[in-house]
DSSP file (Angstrom, degrees, kcal/mol; ACC not computed):
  #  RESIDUE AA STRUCTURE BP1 BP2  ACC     N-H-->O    O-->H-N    N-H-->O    O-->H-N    TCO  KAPPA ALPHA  PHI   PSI    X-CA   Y-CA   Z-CA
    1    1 A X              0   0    0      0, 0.0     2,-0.3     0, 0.0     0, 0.0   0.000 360.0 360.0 360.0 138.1  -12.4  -29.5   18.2
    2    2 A X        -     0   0    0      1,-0.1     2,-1.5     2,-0.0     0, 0.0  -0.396 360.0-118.4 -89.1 134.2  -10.8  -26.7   16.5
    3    3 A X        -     0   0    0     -2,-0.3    -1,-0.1     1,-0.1     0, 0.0  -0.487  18.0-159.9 -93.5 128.0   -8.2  -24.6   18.1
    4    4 A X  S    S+     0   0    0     -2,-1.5     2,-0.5     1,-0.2    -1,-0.1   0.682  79.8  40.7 -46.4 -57.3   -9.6  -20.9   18.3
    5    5 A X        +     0   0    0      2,-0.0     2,-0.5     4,-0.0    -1,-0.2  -0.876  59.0 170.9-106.9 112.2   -5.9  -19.4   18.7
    6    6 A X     >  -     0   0    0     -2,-0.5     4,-1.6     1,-0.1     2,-0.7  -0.853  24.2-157.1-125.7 128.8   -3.5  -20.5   17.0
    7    7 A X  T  4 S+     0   0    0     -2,-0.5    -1,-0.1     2,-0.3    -2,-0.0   0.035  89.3  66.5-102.4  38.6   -0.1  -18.3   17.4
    8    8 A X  T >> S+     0   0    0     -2,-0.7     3,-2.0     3,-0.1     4,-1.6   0.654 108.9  38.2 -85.5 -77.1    1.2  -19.9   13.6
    9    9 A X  H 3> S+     0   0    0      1,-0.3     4,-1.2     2,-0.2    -2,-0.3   0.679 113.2  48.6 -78.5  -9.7   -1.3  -18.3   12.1
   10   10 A X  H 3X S+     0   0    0     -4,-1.6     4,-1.3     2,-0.2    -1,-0.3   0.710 113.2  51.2 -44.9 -31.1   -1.2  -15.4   13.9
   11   11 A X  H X> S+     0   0    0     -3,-2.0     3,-3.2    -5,-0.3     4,-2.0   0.988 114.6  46.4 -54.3 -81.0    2.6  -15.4   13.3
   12   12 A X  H 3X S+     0   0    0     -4,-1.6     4,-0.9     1,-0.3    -2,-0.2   0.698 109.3  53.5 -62.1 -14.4    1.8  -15.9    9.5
   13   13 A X  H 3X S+     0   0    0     -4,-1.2     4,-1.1    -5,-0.4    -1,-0.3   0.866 112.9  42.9 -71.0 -34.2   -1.0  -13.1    9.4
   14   14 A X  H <X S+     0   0    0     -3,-3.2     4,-2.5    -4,-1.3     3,-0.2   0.929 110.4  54.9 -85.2 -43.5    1.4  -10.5   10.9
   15   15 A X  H >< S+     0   0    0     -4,-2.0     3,-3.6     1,-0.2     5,-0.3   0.917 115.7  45.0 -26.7 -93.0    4.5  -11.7    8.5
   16   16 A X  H >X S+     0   0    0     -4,-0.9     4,-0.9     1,-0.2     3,-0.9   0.491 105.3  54.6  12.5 -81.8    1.8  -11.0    5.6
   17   17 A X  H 3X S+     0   0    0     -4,-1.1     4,-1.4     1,-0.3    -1,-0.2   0.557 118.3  42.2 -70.8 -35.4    0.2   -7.5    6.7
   18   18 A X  H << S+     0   0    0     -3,-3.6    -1,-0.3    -4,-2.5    -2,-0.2  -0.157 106.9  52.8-139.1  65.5    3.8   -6.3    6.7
   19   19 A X  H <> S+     0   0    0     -3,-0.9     4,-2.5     0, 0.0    -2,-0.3   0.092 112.1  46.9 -84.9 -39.1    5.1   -7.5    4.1
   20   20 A X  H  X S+     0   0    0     -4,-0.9     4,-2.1    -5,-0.3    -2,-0.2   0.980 112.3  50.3 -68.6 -60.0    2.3   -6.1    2.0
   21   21 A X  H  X S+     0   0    0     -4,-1.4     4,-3.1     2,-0.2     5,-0.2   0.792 109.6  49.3  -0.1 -73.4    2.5   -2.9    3.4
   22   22 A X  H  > S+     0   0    0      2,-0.2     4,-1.4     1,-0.2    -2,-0.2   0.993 111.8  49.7 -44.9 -61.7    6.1   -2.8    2.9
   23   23 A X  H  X S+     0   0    0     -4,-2.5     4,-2.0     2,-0.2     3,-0.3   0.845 111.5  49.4 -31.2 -51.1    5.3   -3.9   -0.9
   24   24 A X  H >X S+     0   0    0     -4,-2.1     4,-0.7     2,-0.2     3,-0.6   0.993 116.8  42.3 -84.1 -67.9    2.5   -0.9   -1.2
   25   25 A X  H 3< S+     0   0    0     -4,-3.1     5,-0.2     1,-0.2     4,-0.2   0.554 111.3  53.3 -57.3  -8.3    5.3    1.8    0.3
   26   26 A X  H 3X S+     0   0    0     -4,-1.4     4,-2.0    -3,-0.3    -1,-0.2   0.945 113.7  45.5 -94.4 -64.8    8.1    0.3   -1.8
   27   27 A X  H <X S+     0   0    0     -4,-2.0     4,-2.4    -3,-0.6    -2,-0.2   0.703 113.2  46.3 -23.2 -57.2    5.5    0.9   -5.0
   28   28 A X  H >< S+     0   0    0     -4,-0.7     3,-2.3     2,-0.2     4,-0.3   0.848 111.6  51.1 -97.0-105.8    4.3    4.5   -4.2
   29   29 A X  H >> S+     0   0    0      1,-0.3     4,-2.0    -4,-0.2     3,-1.4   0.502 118.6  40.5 -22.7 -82.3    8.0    5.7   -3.5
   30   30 A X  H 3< S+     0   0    0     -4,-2.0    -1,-0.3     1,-0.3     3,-0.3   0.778 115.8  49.1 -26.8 -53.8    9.0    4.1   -7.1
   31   31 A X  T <X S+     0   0    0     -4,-2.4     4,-1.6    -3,-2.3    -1,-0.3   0.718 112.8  47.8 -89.6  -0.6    6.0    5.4   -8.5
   32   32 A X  T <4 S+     0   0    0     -3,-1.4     5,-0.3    -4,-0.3    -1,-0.2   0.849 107.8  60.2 -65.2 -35.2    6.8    9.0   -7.0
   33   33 A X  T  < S+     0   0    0     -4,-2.0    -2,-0.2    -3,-0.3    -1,-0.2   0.345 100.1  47.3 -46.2 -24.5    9.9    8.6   -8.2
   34   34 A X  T  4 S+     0   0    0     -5,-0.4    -1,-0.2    -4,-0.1    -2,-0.2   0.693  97.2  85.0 -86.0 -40.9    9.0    8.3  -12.0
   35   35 A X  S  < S-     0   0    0     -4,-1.6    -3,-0.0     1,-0.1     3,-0.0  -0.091  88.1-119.8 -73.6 179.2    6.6   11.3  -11.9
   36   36 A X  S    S+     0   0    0      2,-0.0     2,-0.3     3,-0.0    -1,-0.1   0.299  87.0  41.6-103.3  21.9    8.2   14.8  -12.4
   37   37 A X  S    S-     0   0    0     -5,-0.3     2,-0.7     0, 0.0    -2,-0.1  -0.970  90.3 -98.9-142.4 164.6    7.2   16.3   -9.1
   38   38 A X     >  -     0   0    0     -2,-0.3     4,-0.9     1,-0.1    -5,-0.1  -0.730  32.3-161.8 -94.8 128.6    7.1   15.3   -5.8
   39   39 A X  H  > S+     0   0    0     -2,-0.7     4,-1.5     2,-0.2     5,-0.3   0.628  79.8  67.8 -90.2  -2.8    3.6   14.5   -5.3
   40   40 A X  H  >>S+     0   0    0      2,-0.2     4,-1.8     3,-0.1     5,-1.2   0.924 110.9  38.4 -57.2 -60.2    3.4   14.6   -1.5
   41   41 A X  I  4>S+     0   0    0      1,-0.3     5,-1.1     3,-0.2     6,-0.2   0.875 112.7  53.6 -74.7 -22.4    4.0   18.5   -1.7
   42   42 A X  I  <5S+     0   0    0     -4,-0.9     6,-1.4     3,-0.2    -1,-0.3   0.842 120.2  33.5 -87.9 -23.4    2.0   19.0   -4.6
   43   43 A X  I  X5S+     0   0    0     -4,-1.5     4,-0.5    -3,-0.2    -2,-0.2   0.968 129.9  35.7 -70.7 -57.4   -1.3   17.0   -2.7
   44   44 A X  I  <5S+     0   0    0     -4,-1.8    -3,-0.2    -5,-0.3    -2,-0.1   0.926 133.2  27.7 -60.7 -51.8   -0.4   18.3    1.1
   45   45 A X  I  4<S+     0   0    0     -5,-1.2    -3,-0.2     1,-0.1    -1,-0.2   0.982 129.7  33.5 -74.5 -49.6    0.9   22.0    0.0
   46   46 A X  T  4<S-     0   0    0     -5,-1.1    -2,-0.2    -4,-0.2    -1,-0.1   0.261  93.6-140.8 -95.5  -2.3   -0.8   22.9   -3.2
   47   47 A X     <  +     0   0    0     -4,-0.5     2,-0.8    -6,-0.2    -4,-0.2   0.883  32.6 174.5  56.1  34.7   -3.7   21.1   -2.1
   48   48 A X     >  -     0   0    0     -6,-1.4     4,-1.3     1,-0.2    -1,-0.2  -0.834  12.3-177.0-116.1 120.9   -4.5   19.6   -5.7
   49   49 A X  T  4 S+     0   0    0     -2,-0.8     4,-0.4     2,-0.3    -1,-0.2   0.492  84.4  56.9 -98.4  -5.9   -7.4   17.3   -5.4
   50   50 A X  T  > S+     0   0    0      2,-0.1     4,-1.2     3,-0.1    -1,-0.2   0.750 119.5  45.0 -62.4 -24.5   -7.6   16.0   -9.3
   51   51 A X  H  > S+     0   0    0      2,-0.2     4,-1.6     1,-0.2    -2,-0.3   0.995 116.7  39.9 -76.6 -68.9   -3.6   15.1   -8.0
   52   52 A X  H  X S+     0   0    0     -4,-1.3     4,-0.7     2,-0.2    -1,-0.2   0.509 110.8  56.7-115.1 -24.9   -4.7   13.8   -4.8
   53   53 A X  H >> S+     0   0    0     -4,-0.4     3,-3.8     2,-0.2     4,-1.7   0.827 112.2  49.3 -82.5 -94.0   -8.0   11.8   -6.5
   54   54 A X  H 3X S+     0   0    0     -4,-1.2     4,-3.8     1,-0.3    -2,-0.2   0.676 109.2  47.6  -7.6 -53.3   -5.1    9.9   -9.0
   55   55 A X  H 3X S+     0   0    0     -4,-1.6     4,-3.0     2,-0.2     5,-0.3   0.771 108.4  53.4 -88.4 -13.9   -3.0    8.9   -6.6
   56   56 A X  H <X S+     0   0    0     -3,-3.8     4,-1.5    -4,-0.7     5,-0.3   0.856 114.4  42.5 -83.1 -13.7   -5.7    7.5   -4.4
   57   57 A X  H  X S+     0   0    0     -4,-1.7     4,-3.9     2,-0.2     5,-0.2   0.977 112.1  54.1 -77.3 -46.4   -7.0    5.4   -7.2
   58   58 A X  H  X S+     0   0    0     -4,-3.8     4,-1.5    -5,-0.3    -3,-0.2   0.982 111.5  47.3 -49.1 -58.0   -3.2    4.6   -8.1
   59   59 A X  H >X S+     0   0    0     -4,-3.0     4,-3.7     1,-0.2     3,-1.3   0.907 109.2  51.9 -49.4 -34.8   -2.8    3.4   -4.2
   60   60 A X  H 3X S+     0   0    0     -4,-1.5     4,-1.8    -5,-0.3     5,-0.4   0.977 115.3  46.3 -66.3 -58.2   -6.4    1.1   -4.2
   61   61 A X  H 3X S+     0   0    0     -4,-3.9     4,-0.6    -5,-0.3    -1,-0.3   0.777 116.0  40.2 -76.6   8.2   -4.9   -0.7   -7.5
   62   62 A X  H <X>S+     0   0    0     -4,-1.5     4,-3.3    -3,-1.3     5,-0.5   0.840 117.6  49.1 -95.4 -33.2   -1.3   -1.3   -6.2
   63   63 A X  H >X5S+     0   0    0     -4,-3.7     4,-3.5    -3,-0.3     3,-3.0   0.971 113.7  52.5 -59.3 -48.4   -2.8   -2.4   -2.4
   64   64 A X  H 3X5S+     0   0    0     -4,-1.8     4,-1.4    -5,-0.4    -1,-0.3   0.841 114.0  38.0 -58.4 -15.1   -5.3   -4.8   -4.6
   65   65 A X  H 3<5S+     0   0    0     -4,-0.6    -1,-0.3    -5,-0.4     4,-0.2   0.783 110.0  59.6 -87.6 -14.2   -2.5   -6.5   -6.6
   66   66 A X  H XX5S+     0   0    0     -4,-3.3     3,-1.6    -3,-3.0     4,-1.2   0.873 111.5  49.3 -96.2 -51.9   -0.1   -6.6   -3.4
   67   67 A X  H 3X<S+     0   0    0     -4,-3.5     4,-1.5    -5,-0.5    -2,-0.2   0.949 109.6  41.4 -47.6 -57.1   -3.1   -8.6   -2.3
   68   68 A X  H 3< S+     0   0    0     -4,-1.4    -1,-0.2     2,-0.2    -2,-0.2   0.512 111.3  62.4 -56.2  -5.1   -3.7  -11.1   -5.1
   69   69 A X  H <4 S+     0   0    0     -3,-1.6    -1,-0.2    -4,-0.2    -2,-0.2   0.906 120.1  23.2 -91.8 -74.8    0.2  -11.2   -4.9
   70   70 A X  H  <        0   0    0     -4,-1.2    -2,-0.2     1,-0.3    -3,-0.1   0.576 360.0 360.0 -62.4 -13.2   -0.3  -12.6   -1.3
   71   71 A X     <        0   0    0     -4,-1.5    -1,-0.3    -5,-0.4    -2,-0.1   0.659 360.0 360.0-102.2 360.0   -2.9  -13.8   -0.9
């Protein structure tokens, strides 16, 4: 009979989750870092949502490769 909790893989699930995390924050700081403005102030302040549409498509492709990385 299989056991229901097992606190290895719970261990390895949390390891995982933040490591990827880390990976995805480590990514968006670099890639803020390349552009020529800070894009935090230009989404949050200036409110520019072609800006703010880009960088949510950049974040879905970096979290899906920091998945396929982990997984």
């Amino acid at each position: 009979m299989p056991d229901f909790f097992d606190p290895k893989i719970l261990f390895n699930s949390l390891v995982y989750s933040i490591l990827g995390v880390v990976m995805f924050w480590v990514s968006f700081i670099v890639i803020d870092r390349l552009t020529p403005y800070d894009l935090w102030n230009e989404i949050v302040a200036k409110k520019n949502q072609p800006l703010a549409t880009v960088v949510a498509a950049m974040c879905l492709g970096i979290a899906i490769i920091v998945a396929a990385a982990i997984h």
